[in-house]
N, C-alpha and C positions, 0 to 999 in steps of 0.2 A: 631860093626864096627872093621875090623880088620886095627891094625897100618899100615900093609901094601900097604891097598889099599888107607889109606888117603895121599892123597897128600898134605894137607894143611890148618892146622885149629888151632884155638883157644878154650882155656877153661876158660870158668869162669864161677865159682861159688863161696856160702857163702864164705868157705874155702878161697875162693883166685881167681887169675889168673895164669894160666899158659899156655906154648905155647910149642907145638907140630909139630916136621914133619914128614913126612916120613924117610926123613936121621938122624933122630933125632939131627940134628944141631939146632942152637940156631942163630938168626938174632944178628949180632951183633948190640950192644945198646938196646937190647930189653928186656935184664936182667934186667938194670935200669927201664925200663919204667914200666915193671912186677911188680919190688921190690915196686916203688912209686905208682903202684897201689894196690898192695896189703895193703901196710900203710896205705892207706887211706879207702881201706874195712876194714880194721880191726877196726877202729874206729864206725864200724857199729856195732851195739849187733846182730840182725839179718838180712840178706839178704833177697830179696824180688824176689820170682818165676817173677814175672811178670817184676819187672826192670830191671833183668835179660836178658828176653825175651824182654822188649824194646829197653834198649840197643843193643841188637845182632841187631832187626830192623833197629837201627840208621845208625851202623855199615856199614851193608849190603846197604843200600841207599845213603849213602856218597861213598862207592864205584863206585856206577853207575853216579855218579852226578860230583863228585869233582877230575879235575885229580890231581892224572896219576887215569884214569879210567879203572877199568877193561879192558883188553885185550879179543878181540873176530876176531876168525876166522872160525867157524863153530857155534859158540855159546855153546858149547860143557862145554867148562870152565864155563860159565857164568849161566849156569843153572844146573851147578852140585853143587850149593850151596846149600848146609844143615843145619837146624840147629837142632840141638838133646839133648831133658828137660829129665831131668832123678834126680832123687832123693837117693842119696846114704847116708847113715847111719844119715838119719835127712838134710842132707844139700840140697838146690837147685845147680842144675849142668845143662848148657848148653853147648856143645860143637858144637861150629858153624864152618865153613869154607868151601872149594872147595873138594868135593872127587875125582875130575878128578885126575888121576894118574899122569898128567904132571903138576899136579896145580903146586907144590913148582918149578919146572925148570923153569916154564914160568915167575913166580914170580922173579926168581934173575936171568931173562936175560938184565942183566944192561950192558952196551955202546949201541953203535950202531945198532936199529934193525928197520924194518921196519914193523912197526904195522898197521895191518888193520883197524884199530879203532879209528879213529882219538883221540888226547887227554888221548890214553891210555897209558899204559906203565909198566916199572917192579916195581916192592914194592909197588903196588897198594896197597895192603890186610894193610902190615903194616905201612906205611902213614895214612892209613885211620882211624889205631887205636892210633897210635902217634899223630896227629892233632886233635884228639877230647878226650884226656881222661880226661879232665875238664868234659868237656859236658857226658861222659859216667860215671862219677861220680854222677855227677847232676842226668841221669836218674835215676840211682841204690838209690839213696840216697834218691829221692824223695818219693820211694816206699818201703823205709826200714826205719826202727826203727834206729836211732842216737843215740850211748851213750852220757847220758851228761855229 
């Protein structure tokens, strides 16, 4: 996948979390959210492929359920969601998000817009991961080894 053409996505693995765009800018407050996720993986001894992969599920369904919901006007955004397991030097790695090229613009069109989508709107992607990283803990945690 070239950086170029993603528009908008997330990584997380063992390793960590981290967050990716296109413009390579950084959502503001989402340093924090990263760093206090990362802290609490790290308290893992190992990461677990599969809570990985349910977590990114949770993710992607709280999008379509909880607003501000996904924005859709061809549906174009909404099924250019990806998500992509890959395994690098020992570690689980997922990298999920929108590959539509306008994903990150449509993301931080914050005031006033006129959305086809009733209940949708901008920072969908990142709400969705700020309101549940309890619960996205939970999933990872369930399916990984806890140092004691």
């Amino acid at each position: 996948m070239a950086r170029s053409r993603m528009g908008h996505i997330r990584r997380l693995s063992r390793a960590g979390l981290s967050s990716t765009t296109a413009s390579s800018r950084k959502f503001r407050g989402m340093d924090r959210v990263m760093r206090n996720l990362n802290m609490e993986l790290d308290k893992m001894k190992r990461g677990s492929a599969q809570g990985l992969l349910d977590a990114v599920a949770f993710i992607h369904a709280d999008t379509e359920k909880t607003p501000p919901l996904t924005p859709v006007d061809t549906g174009n955004l909404r099924s250019s969601w990806s998500t992509r397991f890959f395994r690098k030097n020992k570690k689980s790695v997922v990298i999920f998000g929108y590959s539509a090229k306008y994903a990150l613009f449509v993301h931080e069109m914050i005031g006033p817009v006129n959305w086809t989508r009733k209940n949708s709107g901008a920072k969908w992607f990142e709400y969705a991961i700020k309101r549940n990283v309890d619960r996205i803990l939970v999933i990872i945690a369930g399916r990984a080894k806890i140092k004691g």
